[in-house]
N, C-alpha and C positions, 0 to 999 in steps of 0.2 A: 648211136643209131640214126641216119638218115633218115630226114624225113619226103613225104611223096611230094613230089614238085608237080602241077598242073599248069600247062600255058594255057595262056590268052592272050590270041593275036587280035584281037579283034578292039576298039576305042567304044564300043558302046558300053553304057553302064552295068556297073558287078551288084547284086544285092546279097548282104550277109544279113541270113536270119537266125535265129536258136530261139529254144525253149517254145515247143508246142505243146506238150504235156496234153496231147493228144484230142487239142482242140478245133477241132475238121474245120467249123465255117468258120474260126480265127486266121486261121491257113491259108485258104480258100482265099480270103478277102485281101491278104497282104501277098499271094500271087496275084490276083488282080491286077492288084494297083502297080506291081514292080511290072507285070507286061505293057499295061498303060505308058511306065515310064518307058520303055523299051528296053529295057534289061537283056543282057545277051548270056550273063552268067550269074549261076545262081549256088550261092555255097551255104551250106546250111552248118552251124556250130556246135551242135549238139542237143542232146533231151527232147527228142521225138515224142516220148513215154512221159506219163504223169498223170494227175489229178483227175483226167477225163475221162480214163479209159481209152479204147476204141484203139489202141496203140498199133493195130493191124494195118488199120485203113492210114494212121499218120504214117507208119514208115512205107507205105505202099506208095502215098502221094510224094514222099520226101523222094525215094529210089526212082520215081517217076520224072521228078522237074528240076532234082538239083543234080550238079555238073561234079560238084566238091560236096563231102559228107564227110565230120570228122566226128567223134563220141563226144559225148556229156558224161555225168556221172551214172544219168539213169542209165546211158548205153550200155557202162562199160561193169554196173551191177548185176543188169540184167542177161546180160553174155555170161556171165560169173552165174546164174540161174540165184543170187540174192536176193531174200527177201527184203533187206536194209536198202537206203535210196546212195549213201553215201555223200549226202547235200555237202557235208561241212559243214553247218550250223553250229553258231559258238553257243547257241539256247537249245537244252536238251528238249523243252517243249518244240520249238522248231523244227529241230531234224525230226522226232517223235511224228511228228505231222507231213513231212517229207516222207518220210520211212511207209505211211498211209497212204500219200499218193502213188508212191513208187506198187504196194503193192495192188492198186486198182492197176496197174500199171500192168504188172506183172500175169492178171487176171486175163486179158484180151491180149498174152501175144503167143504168137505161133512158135513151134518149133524151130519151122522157115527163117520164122523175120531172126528168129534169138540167133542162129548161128550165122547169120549176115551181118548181124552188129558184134560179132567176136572179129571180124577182117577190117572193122574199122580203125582208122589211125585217130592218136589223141593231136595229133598235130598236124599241120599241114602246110605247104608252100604254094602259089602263087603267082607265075612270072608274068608280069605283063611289062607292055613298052614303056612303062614309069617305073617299073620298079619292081619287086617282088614283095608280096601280101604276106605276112605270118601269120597263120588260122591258130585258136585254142578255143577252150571254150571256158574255162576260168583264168589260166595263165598258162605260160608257154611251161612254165616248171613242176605245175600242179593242175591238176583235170577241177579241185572243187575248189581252187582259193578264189576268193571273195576280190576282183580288185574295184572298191566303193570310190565311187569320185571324188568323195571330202580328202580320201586317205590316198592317192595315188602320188609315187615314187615316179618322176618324172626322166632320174638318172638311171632307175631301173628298168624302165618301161623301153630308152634308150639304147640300153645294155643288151637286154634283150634283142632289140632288133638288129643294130651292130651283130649281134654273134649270129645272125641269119643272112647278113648282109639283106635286109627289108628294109621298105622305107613305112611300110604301115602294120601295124598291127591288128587284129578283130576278136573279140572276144563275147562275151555274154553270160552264162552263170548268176549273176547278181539279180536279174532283171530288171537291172534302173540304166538306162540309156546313157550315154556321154560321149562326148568328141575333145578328144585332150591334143592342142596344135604343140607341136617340139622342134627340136632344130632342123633349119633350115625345112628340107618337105617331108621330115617325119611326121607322123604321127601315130594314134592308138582312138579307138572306139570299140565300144560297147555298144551293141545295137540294140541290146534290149531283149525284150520276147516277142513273142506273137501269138503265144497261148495266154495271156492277164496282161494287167494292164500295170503302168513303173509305178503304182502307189501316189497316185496323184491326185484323187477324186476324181478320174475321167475312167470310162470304161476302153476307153479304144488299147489298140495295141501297137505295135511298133515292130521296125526294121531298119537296118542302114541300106543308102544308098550312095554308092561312090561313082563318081562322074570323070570322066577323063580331060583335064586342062594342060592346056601349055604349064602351069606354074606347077601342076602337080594333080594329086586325087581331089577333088572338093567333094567332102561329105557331108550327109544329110541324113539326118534322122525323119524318119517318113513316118507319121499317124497315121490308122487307119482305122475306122470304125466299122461293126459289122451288127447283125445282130443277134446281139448278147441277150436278150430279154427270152427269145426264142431258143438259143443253146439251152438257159440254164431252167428253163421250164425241161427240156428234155434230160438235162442229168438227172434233174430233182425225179424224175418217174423213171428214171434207170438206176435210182436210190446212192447215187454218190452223194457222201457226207456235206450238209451245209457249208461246214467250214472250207470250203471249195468255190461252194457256188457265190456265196455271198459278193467275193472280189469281181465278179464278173460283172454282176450289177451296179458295184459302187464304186469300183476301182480303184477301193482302199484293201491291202490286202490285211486277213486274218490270221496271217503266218508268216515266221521269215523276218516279220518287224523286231523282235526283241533281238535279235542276232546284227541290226543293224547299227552303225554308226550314228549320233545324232542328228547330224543334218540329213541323211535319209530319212529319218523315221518322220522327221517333219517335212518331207518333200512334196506330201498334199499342201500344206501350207508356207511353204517357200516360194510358190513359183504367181507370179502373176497371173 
């Protein structure tokens, strides 16, 4: 099956975001900062839908400002009209908890939004005058697999983009951010989320931002803070479960960790 090819003629900067789990002023604040940067194209990787609710107004803002829209798992459950989130979590408590967000998820979306995310593609292409992009939002072979940076396949990640003829790859699903350089001007990143924060004891949240150079894409992981204190006073009085709001405040998540590799699970405490 062919997938949808998008050009871009244009040298000014691409932002790839994923996972809002339908977090408005998270959104909000990492469109901001990518206009700031001058961003000319904006491709989103999936899971609009999650933990926040309000999943109307995320995919109203997504079909509004992104150019590229490809599914996550919540997309591609909630077109299916599934109550299950489909995370892939290898801890039954984990998806258990996913499965929770997916159905606050499920609660605030329209009939409209659900059969606009059944047209959406799990994959995506790319072309700009460096090269061609490969979109996923777990991996190019699977919508929920996990690729963690401790664990990453450098000959597969390769592979992959060889059989696309790409010279970068973009992904997200994990929620933990990375920039993996490969041969010669390949590469692969995970941009992260923009609805929570990569488990770090910081509340901000994140996106990639790719730059056009003579040698090739230079990518950048972009922080952005917002404020979190003021969202998660408003979940808490639209009665979404603590185990939600907590991460927002502390930017350690409640969820998701048992299912992680070990050097993620210590990623608040690895990083300087």
């Amino acid at each position: 099956m062919s997938l949808p090819v998008y050009r871009y003629d244009k040298n000014s900067p691409i932002a790839f975001m994923g996972g809002i789990y339908g977090n408005l002023p998270a959104l909000a604040a990492c469109l901001a900062d990518a206009h700031s940067q001058g961003v000319g194209l904006y491709a989103f990787l999936g899971d609009m839908t999650g933990c926040c609710g309000h999943s109307d107004e995320a995919i109203a803002e997504v079909r509004r400002r992104f150019q590229v829209v490809i599914a996550g798992n919540h997309e591609q459950k909630a077109a299916e009209g599934a109550l299950v989130c489909g995370c892939g979590y290898s801890n039954p408590e984990d998806e258990k908890y996913g499965c929770l967000a997916h159905q606050y998820a499920m609660d605030s979306l329209s009939e409209e939004h659900r059969a606009w995310l059944q047209t959406l593609p799990a994959t995506a292409l790319i072309e700009t005058s460096l090269g061609k992009l490969l979109l996923c939002h777990g991996s190019p072979a699977q919508t929920n697999e996990f690729l963690y940076e401790s664990q990453l396949d450098e000959i597969l990640l390769e592979k992959w983009l060889d059989e696309h003829g790409a010279i970068g790859l973009g992904c997200t699903h994990t929620g933990l951010n990375w920039v993996r350089r490969l041969t010669g001007k390949m590469f692969a990143v995970n941009c992260g989320v923009v609805g929570k924060s990569d488990h770090d004891g910081d509340p901000a949240v994140h996106y990639a931002l790719l730059r056009h150079e003579e040698s090739g894409f230079a990518v950048e992981i972009r922080r952005v803070g917002y404020d979190h204190e003021a969202w998660a006073r408003q979940l808490e009085q639209e009665g979404v479960d603590q185990i939600f709001i907590a991460p927002l405040r502390t930017g350690l998540w409640t969820a998701g960790v048992a299912s992680m590799p070990g050097w993620e699970q210590q990623r608040a405490f690895s990083k300087e």
